[in-house]
C-alpha positions in Angstrom: -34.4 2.4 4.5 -31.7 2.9 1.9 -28.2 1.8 0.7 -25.4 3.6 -1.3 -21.5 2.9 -1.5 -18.8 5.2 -0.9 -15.8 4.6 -3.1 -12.7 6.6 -3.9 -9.4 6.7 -5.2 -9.8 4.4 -8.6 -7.1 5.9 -10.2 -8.0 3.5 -13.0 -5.2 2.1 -15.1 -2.2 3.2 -12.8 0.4 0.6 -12.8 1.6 -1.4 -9.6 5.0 -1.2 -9.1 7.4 -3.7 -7.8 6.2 -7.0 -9.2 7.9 -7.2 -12.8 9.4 -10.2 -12.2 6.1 -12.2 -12.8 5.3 -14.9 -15.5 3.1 -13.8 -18.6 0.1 -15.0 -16.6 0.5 -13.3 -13.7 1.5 -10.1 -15.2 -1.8 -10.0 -17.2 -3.8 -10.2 -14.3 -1.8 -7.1 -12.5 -1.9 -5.1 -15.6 -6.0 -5.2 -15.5 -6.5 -5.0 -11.5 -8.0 -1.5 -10.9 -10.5 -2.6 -14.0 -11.3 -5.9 -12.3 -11.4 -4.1 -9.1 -13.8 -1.6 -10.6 -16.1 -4.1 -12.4 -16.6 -6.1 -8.8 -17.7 -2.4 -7.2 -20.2 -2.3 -10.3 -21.5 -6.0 -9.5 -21.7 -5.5 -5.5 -24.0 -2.1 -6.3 -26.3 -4.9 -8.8 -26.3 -7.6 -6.0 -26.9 -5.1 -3.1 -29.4 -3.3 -5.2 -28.0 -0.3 -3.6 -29.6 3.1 -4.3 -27.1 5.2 -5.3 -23.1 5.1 -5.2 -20.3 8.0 -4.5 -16.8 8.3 -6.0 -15.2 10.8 -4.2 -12.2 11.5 -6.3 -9.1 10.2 -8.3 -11.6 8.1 -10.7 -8.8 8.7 -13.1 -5.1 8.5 -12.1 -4.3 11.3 -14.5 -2.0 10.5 -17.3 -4.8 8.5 -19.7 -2.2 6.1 -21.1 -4.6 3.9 -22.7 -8.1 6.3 -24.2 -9.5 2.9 -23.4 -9.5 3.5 -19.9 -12.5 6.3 -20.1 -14.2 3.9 -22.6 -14.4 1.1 -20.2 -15.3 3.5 -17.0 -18.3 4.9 -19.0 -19.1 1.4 -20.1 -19.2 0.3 -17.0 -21.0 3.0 -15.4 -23.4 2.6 -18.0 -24.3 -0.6 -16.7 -26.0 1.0 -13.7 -28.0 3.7 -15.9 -31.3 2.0 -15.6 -31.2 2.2 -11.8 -28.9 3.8 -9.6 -27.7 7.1 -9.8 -24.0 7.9 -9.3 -22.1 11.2 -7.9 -18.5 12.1 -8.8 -16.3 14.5 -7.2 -12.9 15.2 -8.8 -9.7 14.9 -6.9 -5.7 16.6 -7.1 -5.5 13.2 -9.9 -8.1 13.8 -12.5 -8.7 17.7 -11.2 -11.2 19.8 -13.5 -8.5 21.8 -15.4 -6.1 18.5 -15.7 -8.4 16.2 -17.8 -11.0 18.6 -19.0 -13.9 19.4 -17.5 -16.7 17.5 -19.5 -16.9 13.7 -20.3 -19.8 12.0 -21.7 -20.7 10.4 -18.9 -23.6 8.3 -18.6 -27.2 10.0 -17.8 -27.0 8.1 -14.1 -24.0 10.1 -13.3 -24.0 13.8 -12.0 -20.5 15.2 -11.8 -20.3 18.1 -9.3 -18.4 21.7 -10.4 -15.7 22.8 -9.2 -16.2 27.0 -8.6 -18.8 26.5 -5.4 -20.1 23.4 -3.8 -23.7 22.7 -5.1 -26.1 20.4 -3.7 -28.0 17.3 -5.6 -31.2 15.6 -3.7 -32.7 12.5 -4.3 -36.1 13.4 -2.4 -37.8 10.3 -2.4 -35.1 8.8 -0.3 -34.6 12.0 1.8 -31.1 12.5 1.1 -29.3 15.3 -0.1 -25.5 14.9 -1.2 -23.5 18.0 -1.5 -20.2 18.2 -3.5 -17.5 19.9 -5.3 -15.0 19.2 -7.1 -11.1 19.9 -7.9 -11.0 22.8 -10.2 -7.1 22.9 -10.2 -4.5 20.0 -9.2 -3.3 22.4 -6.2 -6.7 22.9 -3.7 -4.9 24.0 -0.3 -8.2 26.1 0.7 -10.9 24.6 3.1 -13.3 23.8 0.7 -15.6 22.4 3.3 -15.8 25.6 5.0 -17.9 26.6 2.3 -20.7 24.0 1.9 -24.3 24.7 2.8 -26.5 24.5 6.0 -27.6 21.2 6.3 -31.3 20.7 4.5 -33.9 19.8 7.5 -35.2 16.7 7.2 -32.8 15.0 4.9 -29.7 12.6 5.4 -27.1 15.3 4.2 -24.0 14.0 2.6 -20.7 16.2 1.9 -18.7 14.3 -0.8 -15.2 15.9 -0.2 -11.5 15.1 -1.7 -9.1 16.3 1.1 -6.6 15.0 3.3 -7.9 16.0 6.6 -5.3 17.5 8.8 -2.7 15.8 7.3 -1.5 11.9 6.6 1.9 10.5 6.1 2.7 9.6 2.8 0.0 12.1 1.2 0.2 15.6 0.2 -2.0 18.3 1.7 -5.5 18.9 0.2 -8.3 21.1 0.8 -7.1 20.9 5.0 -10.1 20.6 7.2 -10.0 19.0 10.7 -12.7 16.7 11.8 -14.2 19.0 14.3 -15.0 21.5 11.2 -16.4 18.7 9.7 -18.6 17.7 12.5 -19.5 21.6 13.1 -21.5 20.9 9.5 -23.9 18.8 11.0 -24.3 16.5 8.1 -24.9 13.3 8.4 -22.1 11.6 7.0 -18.9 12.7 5.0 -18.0 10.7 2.2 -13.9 11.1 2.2 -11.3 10.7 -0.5 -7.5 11.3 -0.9 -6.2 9.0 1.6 -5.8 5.3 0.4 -6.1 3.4 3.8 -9.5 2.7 4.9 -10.5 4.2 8.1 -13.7 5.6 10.0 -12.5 9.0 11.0 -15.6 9.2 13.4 -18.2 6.8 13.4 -21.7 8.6 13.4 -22.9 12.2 14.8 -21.6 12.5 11.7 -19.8 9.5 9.8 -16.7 10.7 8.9 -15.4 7.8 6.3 -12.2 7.0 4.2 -13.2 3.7 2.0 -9.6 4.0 0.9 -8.7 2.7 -2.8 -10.2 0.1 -4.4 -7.0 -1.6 -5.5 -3.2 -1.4 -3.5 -0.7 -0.3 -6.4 2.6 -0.6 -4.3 3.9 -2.3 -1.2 3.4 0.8 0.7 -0.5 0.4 0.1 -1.1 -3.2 2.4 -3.7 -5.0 3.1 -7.4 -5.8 2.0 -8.7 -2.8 -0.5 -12.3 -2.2 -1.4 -15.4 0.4 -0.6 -17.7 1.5 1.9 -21.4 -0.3 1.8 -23.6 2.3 3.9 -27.2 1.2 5.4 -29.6 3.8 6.5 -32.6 3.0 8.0 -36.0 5.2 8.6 -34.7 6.9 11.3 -31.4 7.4 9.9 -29.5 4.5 12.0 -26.4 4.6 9.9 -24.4 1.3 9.6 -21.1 1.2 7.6 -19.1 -1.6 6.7 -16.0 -2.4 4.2 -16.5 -4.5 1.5 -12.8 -5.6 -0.2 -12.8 -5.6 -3.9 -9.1 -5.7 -4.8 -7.7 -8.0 -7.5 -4.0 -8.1 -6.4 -3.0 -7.7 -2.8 0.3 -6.0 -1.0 1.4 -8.0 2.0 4.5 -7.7 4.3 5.7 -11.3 5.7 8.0 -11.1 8.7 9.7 -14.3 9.4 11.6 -14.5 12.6 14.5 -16.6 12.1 15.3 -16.5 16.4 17.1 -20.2 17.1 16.7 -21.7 13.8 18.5 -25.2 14.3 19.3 -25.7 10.7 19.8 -23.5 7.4 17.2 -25.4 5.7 14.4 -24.4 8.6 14.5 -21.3 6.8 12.0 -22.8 3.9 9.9 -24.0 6.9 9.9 -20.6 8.7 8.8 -19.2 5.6 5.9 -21.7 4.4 4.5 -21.1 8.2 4.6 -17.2 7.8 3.1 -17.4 4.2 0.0 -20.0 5.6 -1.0 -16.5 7.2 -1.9 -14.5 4.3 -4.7 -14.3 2.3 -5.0 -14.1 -1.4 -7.8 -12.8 -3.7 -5.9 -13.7 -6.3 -1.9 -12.1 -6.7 -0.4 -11.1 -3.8 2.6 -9.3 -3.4 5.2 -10.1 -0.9 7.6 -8.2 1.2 9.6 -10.7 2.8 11.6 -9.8 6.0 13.8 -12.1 7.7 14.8 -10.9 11.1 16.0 -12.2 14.4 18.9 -13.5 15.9 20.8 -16.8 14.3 23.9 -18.2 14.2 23.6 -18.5 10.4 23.0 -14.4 9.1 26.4 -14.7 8.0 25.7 -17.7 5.6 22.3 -16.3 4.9 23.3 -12.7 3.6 25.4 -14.2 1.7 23.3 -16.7 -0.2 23.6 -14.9 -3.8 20.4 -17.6 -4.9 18.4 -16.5 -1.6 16.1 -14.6 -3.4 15.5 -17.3 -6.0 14.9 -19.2 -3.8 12.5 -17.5 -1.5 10.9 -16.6 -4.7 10.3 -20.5 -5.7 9.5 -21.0 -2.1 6.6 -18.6 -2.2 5.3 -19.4 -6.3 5.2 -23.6 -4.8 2.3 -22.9 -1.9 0.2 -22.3 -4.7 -2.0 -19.1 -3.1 -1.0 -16.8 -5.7 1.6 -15.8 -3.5 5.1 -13.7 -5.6 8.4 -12.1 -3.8 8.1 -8.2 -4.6 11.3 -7.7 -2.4 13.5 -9.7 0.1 15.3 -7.6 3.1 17.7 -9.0 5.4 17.2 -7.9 8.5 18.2 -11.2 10.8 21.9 -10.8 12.8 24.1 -12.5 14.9 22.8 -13.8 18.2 24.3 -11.2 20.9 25.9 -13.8 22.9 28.5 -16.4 21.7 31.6 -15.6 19.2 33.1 -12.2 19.9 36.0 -10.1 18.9 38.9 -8.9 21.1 39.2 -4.9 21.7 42.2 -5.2 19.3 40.2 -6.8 16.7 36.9 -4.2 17.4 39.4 -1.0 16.1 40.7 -3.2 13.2 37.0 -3.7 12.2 36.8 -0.3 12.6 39.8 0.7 10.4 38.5 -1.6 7.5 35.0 -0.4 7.8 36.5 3.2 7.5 38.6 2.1 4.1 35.8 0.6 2.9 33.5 3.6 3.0 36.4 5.7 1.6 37.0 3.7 -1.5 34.9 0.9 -1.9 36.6 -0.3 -5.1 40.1 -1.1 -3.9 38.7 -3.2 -0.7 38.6 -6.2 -2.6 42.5 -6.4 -3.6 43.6 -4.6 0.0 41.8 -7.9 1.7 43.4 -10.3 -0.8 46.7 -9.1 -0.4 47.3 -7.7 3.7 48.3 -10.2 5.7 46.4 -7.9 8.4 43.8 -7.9 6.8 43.7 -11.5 5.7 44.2 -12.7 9.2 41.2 -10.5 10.2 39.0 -12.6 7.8 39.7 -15.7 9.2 38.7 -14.6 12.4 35.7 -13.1 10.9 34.7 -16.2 9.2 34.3 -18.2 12.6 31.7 -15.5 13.3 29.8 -15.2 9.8 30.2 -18.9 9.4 28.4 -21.4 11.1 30.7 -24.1 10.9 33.6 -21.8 12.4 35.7 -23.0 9.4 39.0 -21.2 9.9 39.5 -20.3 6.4 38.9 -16.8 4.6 35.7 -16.1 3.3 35.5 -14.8 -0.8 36.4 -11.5 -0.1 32.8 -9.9 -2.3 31.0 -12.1 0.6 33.2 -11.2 3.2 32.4 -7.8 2.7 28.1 -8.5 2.0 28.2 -9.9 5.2 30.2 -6.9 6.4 27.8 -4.9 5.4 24.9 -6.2 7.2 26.9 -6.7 9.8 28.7 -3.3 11.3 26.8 -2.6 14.2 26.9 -6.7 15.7 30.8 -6.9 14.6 32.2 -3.4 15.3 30.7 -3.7 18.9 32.0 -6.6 22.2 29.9 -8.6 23.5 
């Protein structure tokens, strides 16, 4: 029996985006997250006592902004010199030609080339790993198409950075489908490229995505981490994700749907937020949706995001706002406007979009229009006070609003 990870996608040092508004602490501990994730994929190979680990591309992220960052990758690596080897593919990010072919890496560490795919065995386990890496940033050739024959007798392992037949949100890399993949008749194909997790194809052969180690924007969700792989003597494969991440992405919906009171929102909120889990900063989307009597009042909170932001720093589970979207409208039955009213909202929607600027003195100083505001205050506010909203949140609340106010019940 033997046991190696599969990890990809490092891209060590590469900022996360959207959460600058943190405090000094917090900050520091985003800055270092894809070296904190890194070091724990170091200390689960120690604690598993794994045989040998995979990165199958995009160790680096590309631009070395810090030459600390190769420093503290070799150091690290270092660490498992003494006893387990590790193979390195390169991907589109740290490509051959990009970053220079040759680093000093440590003597555990075989890098594969990047004119042919070659083939590395470790006999006394019976495995043989084959590989090649990025020459050029650009690889839109089947690589795979070229790796050897299985060798008889062996666990075979193809290390490859592509993105399959295509993923949303990535760009296309050395395209193979799975069937190709499976026509190889390896074993198990240690996948990189694509930052969500996923078994492709689980066994006859593996087919495996670990994902990245760390999420670096809100697009990137959810737990992050590696692939732990368990082979026994007759090559029963067992694979299962390990999360390693540091700072987590998280979308919170909160359904606002017959909220009594304004301040249930804080409640709606803390309930939503009990949800997630945090290894230690997470990042939160926060969506309010639904239908409520109070959107109006609530788009037009200018301290909302303050104080969803508060909200979220006081449960005290490392949770921080990384963006607040307004998604919640007007129940669809209740307060309505009159056909007349409809095509008026229609005309000042239609002046608005022509010149934004001069909307705010043309509803301070028609009558029309002012006596359209009053009517559209009963709607946007809660208390139906028949008064004339500020005309900047009378048209926020516009805004949001088109589609629920342009349209009769």
């Amino acid at each position: 029996m033997f046991k190696f990870l599969h990890a990809a996608d490092l891209h060590m040092d590469s900022p996360l985006k959207g959460l600058s508004e943190l405090d000094p602490t917090l900050a520091g501990q985003v800055r270092i997250a894809s070296r904190k994730a890194f070091e724990k994929l170091i200390q689960l190979a120690k604690d598993e006592k794994v045989d040998f680990v995979l990165l199958a591309g995009d160790i680096l992220d590309g631009e070395i902004r810090d030459q600390g960052t190769i420093q503290f990758l070799l150091s690290r690596l270092g660490d498992l010199a003494q006893t387990t080897p590790v193979f390195v593919i390169r991907g589109n990010h740290d490509a051959l030609n990009h970053l220079g072919a040759t680093l000093a890496w440590p003597k555990n560490v075989h890098q594969f080339g990047g004119d042919k795919p070659t083939t590395q065995w470790l006999r006394h386990l019976r495995v043989a790993i084959h590989g090649q890496s990025f020459a050029s940033r650009g690889v839109e050739e089947n690589l795979a198409a070229n790796y050897p024959e299985p060798e008889a007798g062996f666990f075979n392992i193809g290390m490859l950075h592509t993105s399959l037949s295509g993923a949303e949100g990535h760009d296309t890399y050395a395209p193979v489908s799975p069937e190709q993949l499976q026509q190889k008749k390896y074993d198990y194909w240690a996948l990189g490229h694509i930052h969500k997790r996923s078994m492709v194809r689980e066994g006859d052969p593996w087919i495996v995505f670990p994902g990245n180690i760390q999420g670096r924007s809100i697009r990137e969700t959810g737990p992050r981490g590696c692939a732990l792989v368990r082979v026994d003597d007759s090559f029963r494969t067992k694979v299962e994700f390990v999360d390693l991440d540091c700072v987590r992405f998280e979308e919170l919906v909160v359904d606002l749907t017959g909220m009594d009171l304004p301040e249930d929102l804080e409640g709606r909120i803390r309930a939503a937020g009990e949800q997630l889990f945090s290894p230690g900063v997470t990042g939160v989307r926060v969506r309010l949706v639904g239908e409520t009597q109070f959107a109006g009042e609530i788009t037009a909170n200018r301290r909302l995001n303050q104080e969803v932001r508060q909200i979220l720093s006081g449960m005290g589970r490392g949770l921080v706002l990384e963006k607040l979207k307004l998604e919640c409208v007007l129940p669809t039955k209740g307060a309505s406007l009159s056909e007349e009213d409809s095509s008026q909202v229609e005309d000042v929607i239609k002046d608005w979009i022509s010149d934004p600027d001069s909307l705010d003195t043309l509803l301070a100083q028609d009558p029309e229009y002012q006596d359209l505001g009053k009517k559209l205050a009963k709607i946007l506010s809660p208390s139906g006070v028949d008064e004339m909203l500020d005309p900047g949140e009378f048209i926020k609340g516009l805004e949001h609003h088109l589609k629920t106010l342009s349209e009769p019940v």
